[in-house]
N, C-alpha and C positions, 0 to 999 in steps of 0.2 A: 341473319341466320342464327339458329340457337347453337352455343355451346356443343359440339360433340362429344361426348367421354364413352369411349369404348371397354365395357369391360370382360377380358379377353381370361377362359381359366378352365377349369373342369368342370364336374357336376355339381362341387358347392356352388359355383355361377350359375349352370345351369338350374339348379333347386331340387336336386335328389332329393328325397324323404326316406330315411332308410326305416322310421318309425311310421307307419300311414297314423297311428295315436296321436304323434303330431302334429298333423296338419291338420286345418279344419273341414277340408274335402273328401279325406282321409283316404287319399291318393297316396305316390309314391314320385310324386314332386308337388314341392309347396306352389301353393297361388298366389296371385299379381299382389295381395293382400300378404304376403308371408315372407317373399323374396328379397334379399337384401338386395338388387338391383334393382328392384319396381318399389321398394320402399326408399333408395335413395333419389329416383326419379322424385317421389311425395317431397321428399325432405328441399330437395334442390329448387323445384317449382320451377314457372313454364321458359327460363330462360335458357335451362339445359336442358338436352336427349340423350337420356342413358343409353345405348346400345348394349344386348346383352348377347354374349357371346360365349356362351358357355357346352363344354362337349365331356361327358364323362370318359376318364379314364386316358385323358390329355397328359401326354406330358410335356416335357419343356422341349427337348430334341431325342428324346430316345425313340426308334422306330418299333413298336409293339410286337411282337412275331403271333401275335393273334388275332388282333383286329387293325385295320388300314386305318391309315389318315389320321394318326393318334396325335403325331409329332407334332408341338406347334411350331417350331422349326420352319417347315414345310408349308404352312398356312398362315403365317401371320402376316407376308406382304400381298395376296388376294386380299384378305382380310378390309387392311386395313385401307387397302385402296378401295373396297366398296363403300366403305362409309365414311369416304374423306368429305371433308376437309377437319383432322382431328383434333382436338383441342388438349384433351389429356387421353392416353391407355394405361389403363389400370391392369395389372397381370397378377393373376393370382396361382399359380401353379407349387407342384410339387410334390405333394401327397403321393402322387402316381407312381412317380418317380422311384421313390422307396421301394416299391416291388422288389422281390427280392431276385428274380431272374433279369433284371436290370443290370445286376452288381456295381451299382453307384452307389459310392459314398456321397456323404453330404456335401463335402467340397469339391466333387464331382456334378452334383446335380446346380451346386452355386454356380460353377462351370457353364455349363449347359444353359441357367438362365441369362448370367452373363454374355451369351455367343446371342441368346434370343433379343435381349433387350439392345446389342449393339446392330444385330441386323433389322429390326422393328424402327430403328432411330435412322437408319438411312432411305427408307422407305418416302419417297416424294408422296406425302399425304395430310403434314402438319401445317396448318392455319398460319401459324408464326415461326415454331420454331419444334423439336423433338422434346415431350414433355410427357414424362412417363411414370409410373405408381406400381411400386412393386411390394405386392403383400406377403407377407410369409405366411402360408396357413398354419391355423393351428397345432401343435402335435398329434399326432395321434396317439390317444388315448391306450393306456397300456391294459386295459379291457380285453384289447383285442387279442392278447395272447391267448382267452381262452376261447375264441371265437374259430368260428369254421373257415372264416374269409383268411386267417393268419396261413392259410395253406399255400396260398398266394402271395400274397405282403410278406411274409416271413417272419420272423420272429425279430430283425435286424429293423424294421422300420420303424418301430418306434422309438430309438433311441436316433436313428437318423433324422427321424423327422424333428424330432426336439432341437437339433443342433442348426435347420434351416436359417433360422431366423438369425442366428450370429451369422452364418455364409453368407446370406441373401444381403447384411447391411454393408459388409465390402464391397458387392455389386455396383450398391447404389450410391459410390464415389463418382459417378463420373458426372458432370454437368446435365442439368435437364433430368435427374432419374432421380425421384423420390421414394421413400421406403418406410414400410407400416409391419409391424408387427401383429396379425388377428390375435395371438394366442396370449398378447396383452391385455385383449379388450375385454375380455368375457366372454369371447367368439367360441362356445363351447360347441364340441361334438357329442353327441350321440353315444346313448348306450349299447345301442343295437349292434351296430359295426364299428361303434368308435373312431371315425374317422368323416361323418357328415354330419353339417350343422346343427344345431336344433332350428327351432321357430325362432327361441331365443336370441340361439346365435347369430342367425340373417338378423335379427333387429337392432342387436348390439353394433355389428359391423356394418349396419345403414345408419346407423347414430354415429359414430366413430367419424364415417366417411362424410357427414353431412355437413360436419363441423369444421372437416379439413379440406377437401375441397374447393372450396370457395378462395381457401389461399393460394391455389396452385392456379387455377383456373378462375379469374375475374370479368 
C-alpha cells in the first residue's frame, strides 16, 4: 500500500484563487497543475497518496455562527478514519481563526491547534504510530487593512497572524508532531485579499514539502 499523507486545512489546501489572473484556467481555484497538494503528489511520485482535504473558512475548533461544519475539531476523527491507514497528517490552519468576531488571540488559537493536534493523535487510524505536520500559514499580508474583506478579519488579524508561527512551534513539542513554518518559504499571499496563496506560493510550499517529507515518512 502506498504512503498515506492527508493534508487536512482551509482554502489554501483546498486552492482558492482570489486572483482568476493567476491561474491558468482563470477560475477561482487553481488546477491539479497549480495546487501545492497535487504538485507534492508530482514531487513525491507513485509511492505516496496525497489526500487533499481542504474546506474554506476552517478553523481549528472555533464553531462559525455563520456557516456549519467549519470547526475542524468536530471532523478530524471521520476524517481521518476514512482514509486510514495514515502515514503522516499535515494541518495547515489558522488564518480563519483570526476573524475577528472569534476574539482569539494567538495563543489562544495555538490553544485550539494544540487540543486539535492531541485529539487527531488519539484517533485509531496510524499505520505505525501518531505522525503529524503542523504548518503555520503564512501572515496575512497587511494589504489587507485597506481591503473590504478587513470588515470581517478585522483590523487585529494581521498582526495575530504574524505571531502563529512562534505559538504554533510550542505545539509542536510533543513526540510524533512536526512543525513547518510557510511564511519562511516564499509561500507568498496574494494581493487581492492578502490572505491566499499565489501560483507561486502553492509551488514554493510543494518544493518545501517534497524535500521534507520523505524524512518523516520513508
Amino acid at each position: 500500500m502506498k504512503k498515506h499523507i492527508l493534508c487536512f486545512g482551509d482554502s489554501n489546501t483546498h486552492g482558492y484563487c482570489a486572483d482568476p489572473s493567476d491561474c491558468a484556467d482563470g477560475s477561482t481555484r487553481f488546477n491539479e497543475n497549480e495546487r501545492w497538494t497535487t504538485l507534492l503528489q508530482k514531487k513525491l511520485g507513485g509511492n505516496y497518496l496525497v489526500i487533499e482535504e481542504g474546506l474554506s473558512n476552517r478553523t481549528t475548533v472555533f464553531p462559525d455562527p455563520f456557516l456549519e461544519g467549519l470547526a475542524a475539531i468536530d471532523t478530524i476523527a471521520p476524517c481521518l478514519k476514512s482514509h486510514e491507514k495514515i502515514d503522516l497528517l499535515i494541518i495547515m490552519l489558522g488564518t480563519n481563526d483570526t476573524k475577528e468576531y472569534f476574539s482569539a488571540s494567538a495563543p489562544c488559537i495555538a490553544l485550539g491547534m494544540s487540543r486539535l493536534v492531541k485529539k487527531a493523535m488519539t484517533v485509531e487510524c496510524w499505520r505505525c504510530q501518531p505522525n503529524i505536520l503542523v504548518i503555520a500559514p503564512p501572515p496575512i499580508d497587511g494589504g489587507i487593512l485597506e481591503k473590504e474583506i478587513v470588515r470581517t478579519m478585522g483590523t487585529d488579524c494581521v498582526e495575530k497572524s504574524r505571531q502563529l508561527a512562534k505559538e504554533y512551534k510550542t505545539v509542536c513539542a510533543l513526540p510524533g508532531v512536526h512543525f513547518l513554518d510557510a511564511g519562511s518559504l516564499g509561500c507568498e499571499f496574494n494581493k487581492v485579499d492578502c490572505m491566499h496563496l499565489t501560483k507561486r506560493g502553492h509551488a514554493a510550499l510543494a518544493a518545501a514539502l517534497g524535500s521534507f517529507i520523505p524524512e518523516l515518512v520513508s
